[in-house]
C-alpha positions in Angstrom: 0.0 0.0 0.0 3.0 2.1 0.9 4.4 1.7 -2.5 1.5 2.4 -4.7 0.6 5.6 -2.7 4.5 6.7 -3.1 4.1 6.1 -6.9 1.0 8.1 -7.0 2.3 10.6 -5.0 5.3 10.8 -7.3 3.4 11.4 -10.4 1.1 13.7 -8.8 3.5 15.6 -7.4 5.4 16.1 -11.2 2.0 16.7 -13.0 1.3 19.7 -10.2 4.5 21.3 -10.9 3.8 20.9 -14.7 0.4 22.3 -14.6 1.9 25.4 -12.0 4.6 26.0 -14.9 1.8 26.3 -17.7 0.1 28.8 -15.7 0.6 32.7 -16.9 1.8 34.9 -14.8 -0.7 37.5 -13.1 1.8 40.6 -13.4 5.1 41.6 -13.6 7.2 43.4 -10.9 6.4 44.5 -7.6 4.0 47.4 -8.6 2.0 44.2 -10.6 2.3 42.7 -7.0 0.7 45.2 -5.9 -2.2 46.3 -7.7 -2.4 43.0 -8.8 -3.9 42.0 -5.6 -6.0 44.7 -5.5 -7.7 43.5 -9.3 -8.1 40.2 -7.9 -10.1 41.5 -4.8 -12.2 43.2 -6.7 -12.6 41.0 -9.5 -11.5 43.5 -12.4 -9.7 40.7 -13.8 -11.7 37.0 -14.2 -9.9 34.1 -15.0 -11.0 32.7 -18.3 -10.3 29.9 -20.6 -7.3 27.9 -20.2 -5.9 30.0 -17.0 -9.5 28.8 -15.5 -8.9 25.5 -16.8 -5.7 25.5 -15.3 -6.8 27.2 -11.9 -9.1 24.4 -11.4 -6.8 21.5 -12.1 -4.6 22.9 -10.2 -6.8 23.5 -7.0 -7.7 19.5 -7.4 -3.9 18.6 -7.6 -3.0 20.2 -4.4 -5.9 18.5 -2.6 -5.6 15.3 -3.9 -1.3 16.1 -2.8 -2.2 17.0 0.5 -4.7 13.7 0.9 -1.8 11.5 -0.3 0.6 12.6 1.9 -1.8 12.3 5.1 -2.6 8.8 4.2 1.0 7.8 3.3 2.0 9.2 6.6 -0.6 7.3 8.1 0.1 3.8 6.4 4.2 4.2 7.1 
């Protein structure tokens, strides 16, 4: 059990950092830091298409990361 939850957590571990890569970036710089944040509060900016896509993927990734590695350190 061990083994297979490694090997899953192995491959969903490399398609999360693939999926974080293919994302675009917000802004640039600090001053895109920083009114960036504010767009994204207000909702100026809405994700669409393939950075929605994306978003979402990623949001299932990180869950289904944070489930393995509970229940790998629970089975070791």
């Amino acid at each position: 059990m061990a083994t297979f939850l490694t090997a899953l957590l192995v491959i969903v571990s490399i398609v999360l950092i693939i999926v974080v890569l293919l994302q675009s970036s917000k802004s640039a710089g600090l001053s895109g830091a920083i009114s960036g944040g504010a767009e994204q509060l207000f909702g100026k900016q809405k994700a669409r298409g393939l950075d929605l896509i994306l978003h979402r993927i990623t949001v299932v990734l990180v869950v289904l990361f944070f489930f393995l590695t509970i229940a790998l350190a629970y089975f070791v």
